[in-house]
N, C-alpha and C positions, 0 to 999 in steps of 0.2 A: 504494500500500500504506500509505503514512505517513499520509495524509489519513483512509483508516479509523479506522486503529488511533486517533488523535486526535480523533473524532468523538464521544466519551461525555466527554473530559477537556472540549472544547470547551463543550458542554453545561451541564456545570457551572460553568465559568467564565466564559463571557460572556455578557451578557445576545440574549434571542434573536433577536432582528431580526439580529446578526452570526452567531450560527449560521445563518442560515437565507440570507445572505449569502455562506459560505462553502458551502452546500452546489451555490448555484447555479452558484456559482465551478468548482466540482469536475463539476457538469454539462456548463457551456459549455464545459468541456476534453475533453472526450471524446474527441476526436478521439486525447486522446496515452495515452488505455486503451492499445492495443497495441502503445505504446513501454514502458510499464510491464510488461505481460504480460513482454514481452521481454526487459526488465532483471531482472526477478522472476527466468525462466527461467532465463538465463544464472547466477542468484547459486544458484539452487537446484542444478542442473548442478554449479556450481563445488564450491559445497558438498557436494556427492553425492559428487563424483568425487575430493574429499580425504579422506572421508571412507572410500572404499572403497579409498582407500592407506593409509592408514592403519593399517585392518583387516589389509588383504594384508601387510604389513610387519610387524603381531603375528602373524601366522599363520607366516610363515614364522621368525623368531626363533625360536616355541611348538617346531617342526618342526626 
């Protein structure tokens, strides 16, 4: 996810031969895509799920 989001900052800051360095870099890794998906999931979940106590917890104070 990090590597994305850094990939327009990268851009404008280094000259290209290291962007295009770094993208290969992010190729040859592939392999840990779905160690990522995974960390993603879990943080979204986690987020979801405090997110829906949170709610439940003003709902019932409102009540």
């Amino acid at each position: 996810m990090m590597p994305w989001c850094m990939i327009p900052l990268l851009q404008w800051t280094l000259p290209w031969p290291t962007y295009v360095n770094i993208i290969s870099i992010i190729i040859s890794e592939i392999d840990f895509l779905p160690a990522y998906f995974v960390i993603i999931g879990i943080g979204l979940a986690y987020f979801r799920k405090g997110k829906t106590d949170k709610s439940l917890s003003t709902e019932q104070t409102d009540e």
